[in-house]
N, C-alpha and C positions, 0 to 999 in steps of 0.2 A: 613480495607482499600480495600481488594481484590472484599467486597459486596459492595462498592462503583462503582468499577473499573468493576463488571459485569453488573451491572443495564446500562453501556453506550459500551456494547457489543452487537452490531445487534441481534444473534441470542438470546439473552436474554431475554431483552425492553422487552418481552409479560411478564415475567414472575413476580409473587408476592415474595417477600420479603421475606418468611420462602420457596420457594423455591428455590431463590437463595443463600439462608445461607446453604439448602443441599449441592447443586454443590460447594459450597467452602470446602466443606470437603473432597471433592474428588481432588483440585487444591493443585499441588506442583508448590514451588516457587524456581526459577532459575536463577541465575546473568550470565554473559555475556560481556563482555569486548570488546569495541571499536575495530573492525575488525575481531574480534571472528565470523568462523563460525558456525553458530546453526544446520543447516541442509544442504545432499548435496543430489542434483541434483541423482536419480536414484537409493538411498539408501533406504532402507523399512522404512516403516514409521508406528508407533506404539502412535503416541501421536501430540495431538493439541495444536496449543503454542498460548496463548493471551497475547498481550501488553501489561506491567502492566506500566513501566517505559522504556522510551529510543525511538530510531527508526529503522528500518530494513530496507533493500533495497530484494528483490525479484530476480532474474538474472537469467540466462539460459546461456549456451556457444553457440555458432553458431558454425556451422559444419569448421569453419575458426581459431579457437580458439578465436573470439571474445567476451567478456563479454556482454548482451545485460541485460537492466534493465527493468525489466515490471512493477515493483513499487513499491513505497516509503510507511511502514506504519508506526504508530504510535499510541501512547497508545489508548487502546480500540479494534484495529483493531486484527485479527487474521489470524492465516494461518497455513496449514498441514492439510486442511479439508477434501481434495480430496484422498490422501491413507487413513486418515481416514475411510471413505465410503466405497471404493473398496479394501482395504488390499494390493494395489499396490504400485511401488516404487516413490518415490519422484518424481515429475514433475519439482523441479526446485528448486535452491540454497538459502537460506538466510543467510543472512549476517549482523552485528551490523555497524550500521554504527553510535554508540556512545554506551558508556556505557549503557545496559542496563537489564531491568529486566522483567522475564517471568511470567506466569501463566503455568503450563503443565496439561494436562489433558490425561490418557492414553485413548486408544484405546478402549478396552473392559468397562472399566468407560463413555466416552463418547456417546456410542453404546446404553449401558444403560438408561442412561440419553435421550436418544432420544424417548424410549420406554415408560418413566417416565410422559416424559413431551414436547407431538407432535408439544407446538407449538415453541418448538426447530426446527423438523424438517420442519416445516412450513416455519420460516425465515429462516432459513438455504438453503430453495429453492431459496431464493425472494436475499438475497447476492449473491447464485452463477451466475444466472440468472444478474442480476449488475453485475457483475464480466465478464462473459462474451459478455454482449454488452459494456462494457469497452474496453475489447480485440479486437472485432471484430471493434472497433474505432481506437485503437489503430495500430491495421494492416493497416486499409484502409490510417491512414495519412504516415504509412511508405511508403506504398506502390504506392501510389496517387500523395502528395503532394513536392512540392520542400524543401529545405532547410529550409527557413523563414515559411511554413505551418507547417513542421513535429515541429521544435524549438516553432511554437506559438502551436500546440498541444499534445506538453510534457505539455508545461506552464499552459492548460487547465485542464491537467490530476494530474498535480500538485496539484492544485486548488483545484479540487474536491475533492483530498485523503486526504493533510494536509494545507489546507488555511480555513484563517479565515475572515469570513463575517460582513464588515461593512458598510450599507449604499449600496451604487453601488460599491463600492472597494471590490475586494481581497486580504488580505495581506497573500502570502507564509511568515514566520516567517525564516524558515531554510531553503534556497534553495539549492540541491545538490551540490557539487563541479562540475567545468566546464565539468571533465574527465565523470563523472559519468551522467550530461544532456546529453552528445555525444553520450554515452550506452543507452540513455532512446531511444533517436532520432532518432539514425540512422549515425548518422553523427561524424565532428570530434570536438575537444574543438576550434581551429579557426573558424571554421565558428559559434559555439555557440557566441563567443566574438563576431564576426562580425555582427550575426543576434539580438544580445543583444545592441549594440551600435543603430543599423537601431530601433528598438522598443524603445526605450531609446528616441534618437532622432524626434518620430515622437507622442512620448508620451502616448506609448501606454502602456508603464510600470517606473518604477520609483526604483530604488535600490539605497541599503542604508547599505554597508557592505553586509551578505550574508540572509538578509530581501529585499523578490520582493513586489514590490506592481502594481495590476494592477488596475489602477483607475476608470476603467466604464467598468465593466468586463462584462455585457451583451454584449456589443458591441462589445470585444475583441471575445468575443466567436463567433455572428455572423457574422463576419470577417475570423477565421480563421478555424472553425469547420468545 
């Protein structure tokens, strides 16, 4: 299962089949409990975590003691790349936000493996590179936009990380809890309800329990991006 679970790891995809049966020999496997944190914010970092089961939220503190959310991942996706590289301390918190289950990959085993087989390092460029015109999107709508833009470009950001594509619709499957959109946002859980009702209302999304559906998400995006 776990050479299932690499072949739909970014930094992987290049790779053939009896090489990613090596890297699983090197992957220790890790459980994880609903609120458990896995790593903190400014701790050394010695090891690469891939999603094997479950989902994580990302966080940072603000010099305020406010929790801020930079993003939501899910099986497949990875994170701890960056001490990896540099041998420096953690940039930022993860946390379960369900039961789940890991891949760990140490440090010096990873390093390896890069040496092995470049075109690791190759995508591994081409994610952080996404990753950071992610962020530098993600600033500009804190920073930029009102209430109803930053709310519709968490929803964007959503989207891209864990929605699924049908047609012109996006359906988010598991949308965060209201506390934790507020932390993506900027903002607080009322104005997320109030900006969810206005979107709601004008039919630009559609929920259903805690599945969002945005129904002509070209459009939303040109709207709100």
């Amino acid at each position: 299962m776990e050479l299932q679970l690499l072949k739909k790891v970014p930094i992987f995809t290049a790779l053939k089949e009896n090489q990613l049966t090596h890297i699983v020999k090197y992957c220790i496997t890790k459980k994880y409990a609903k609120d458990q944190l896995i790593l903190v914010e400014e701790e050394a970092g010695k090891t690469l975590f891939i999603i094997y089961k479950g989902r994580v939220k990302v966080t940072r503190t603000s010099d305020d003691g406010r929790e801020v959310i930079l993003s939501i991942l899910e099986s497949g996706d990875f994170f701890g790349e960056m001490s990896i590289l540099d041998g420096k301390a953690r940039s930022a918190s993860v946390t379960a936000l369900e039961d789940s289950e890991l891949l760990l990959l140490r440090r010096g085993d990873f390093l390896q493996l890069l040496e092995d087989f470049p075109q690791i390092a190759i995508a591994l460029l081409k994610e952080l590179a996404s990753r950071l015109r992610k962020s530098d999107s993600q600033i500009k709508s804190l920073s930029l936009q009102d209430a109803l833009g930053r709310v519709s470009s968490t929803l964007i950001l959503l989207a891209e990380e864990i929605g699924k594509m049908k047609d012109e619709a996006v359906l988010i499957p598991k949308i965060p809890l209201q506390q934790d959109l507020a932390n993506m946002a900027g903002t607080s859980r009322e104005t997320i309800s109030r900006v969810f009702k206005s979107l709601e209302e004008d039919g630009y999304i559609v929920r259903q329990g805690r599945k969002l559906r945005i129904p002509n998400y070209e459009k939303f995006k040109m709207i709100f991006s």
